[in-house]
N, C-alpha and C positions, 0 to 999 in steps of 0.2 A: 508453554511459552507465555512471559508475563506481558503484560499490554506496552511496558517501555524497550524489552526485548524485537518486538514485533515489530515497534514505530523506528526502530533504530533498522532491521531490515530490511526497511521499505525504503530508510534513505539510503541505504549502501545499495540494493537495487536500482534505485532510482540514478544515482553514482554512474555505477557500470553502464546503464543505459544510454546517458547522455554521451559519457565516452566512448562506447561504442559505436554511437552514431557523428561522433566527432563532430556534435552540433547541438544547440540547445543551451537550455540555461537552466540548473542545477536549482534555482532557488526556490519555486515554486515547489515540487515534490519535497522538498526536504522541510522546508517549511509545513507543507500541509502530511506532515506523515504520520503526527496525530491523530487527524481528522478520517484520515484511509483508515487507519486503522480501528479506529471508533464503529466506519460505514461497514468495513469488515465485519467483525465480529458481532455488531448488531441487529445489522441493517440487511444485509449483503448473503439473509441464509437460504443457501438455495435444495431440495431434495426434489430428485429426479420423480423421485419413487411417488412423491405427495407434492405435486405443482401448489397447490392451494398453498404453503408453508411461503 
């Protein structure tokens, strides 16, 4: 999945969420869903197996 593929499921997730909770305000996640996606894939590596990573 390409990094604009990802940043676009993070705001349809983020979507579903806030309407599900029938509360909240849509613009912040959607706005920062670049920026998730960035900490995702760069930042955000976690391996059970090797804590130190």
């Amino acid at each position: 999945m390409d990094r604009k593929h990802l940043a676009n499921a993070i705001r349809a997730l983020s979507m579903d969420g806030v309407q599900q909770a029938n509360s909240g305000h849509p613009g912040a996640p959607m706005g920062m869903a670049d920026i998730a996606e960035v900490l995702w894939r760069s930042h955000l590596n976690h391996n059970p197996s090797n804590p130190e990573c």
